[in-house]
N, C-alpha and C positions, 0 to 999 in steps of 0.2 A: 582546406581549413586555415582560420587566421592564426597566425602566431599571436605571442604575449604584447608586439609590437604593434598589431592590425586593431587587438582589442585594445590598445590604448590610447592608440591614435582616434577609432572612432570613436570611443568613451569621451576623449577632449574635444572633438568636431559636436557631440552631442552636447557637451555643455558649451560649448562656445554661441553654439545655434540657439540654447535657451536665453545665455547672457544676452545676445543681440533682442531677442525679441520682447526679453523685458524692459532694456534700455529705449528701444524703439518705443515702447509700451509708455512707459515713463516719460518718457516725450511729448508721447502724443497730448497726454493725459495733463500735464504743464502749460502746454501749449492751450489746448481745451480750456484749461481753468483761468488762463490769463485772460484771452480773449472774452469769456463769459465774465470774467471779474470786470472790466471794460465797459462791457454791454452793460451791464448791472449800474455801474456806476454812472454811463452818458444818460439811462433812463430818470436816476435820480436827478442828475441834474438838469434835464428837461425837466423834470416834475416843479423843482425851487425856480426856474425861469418863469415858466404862465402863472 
């Protein structure tokens, strides 16, 4: 059986595992929107060129 110590340790290893994969998450999803904000804008401005 885990002691008070095992269940807290892995209680913080579980939330640290969540923090990472939302921050990862959050990343991605910046990263995504920049890049697409980008695209979005080179197409406008080909469009004002011809």
């Amino acid at each position: 059986m885990l002691g008070a110590n095992g269940v807290l340790l892995l209680t913080l290893l579980l939330y640290a595992g969540i923090i990472y994969g939302v921050v990862r998450l959050i990343k991605y999803l910046i990263r995504y929107g920049i890049d697409s904000y980008f695209q979005k804008l080179d197409a406008q401005q080909t469009e004002h060129k011809e």
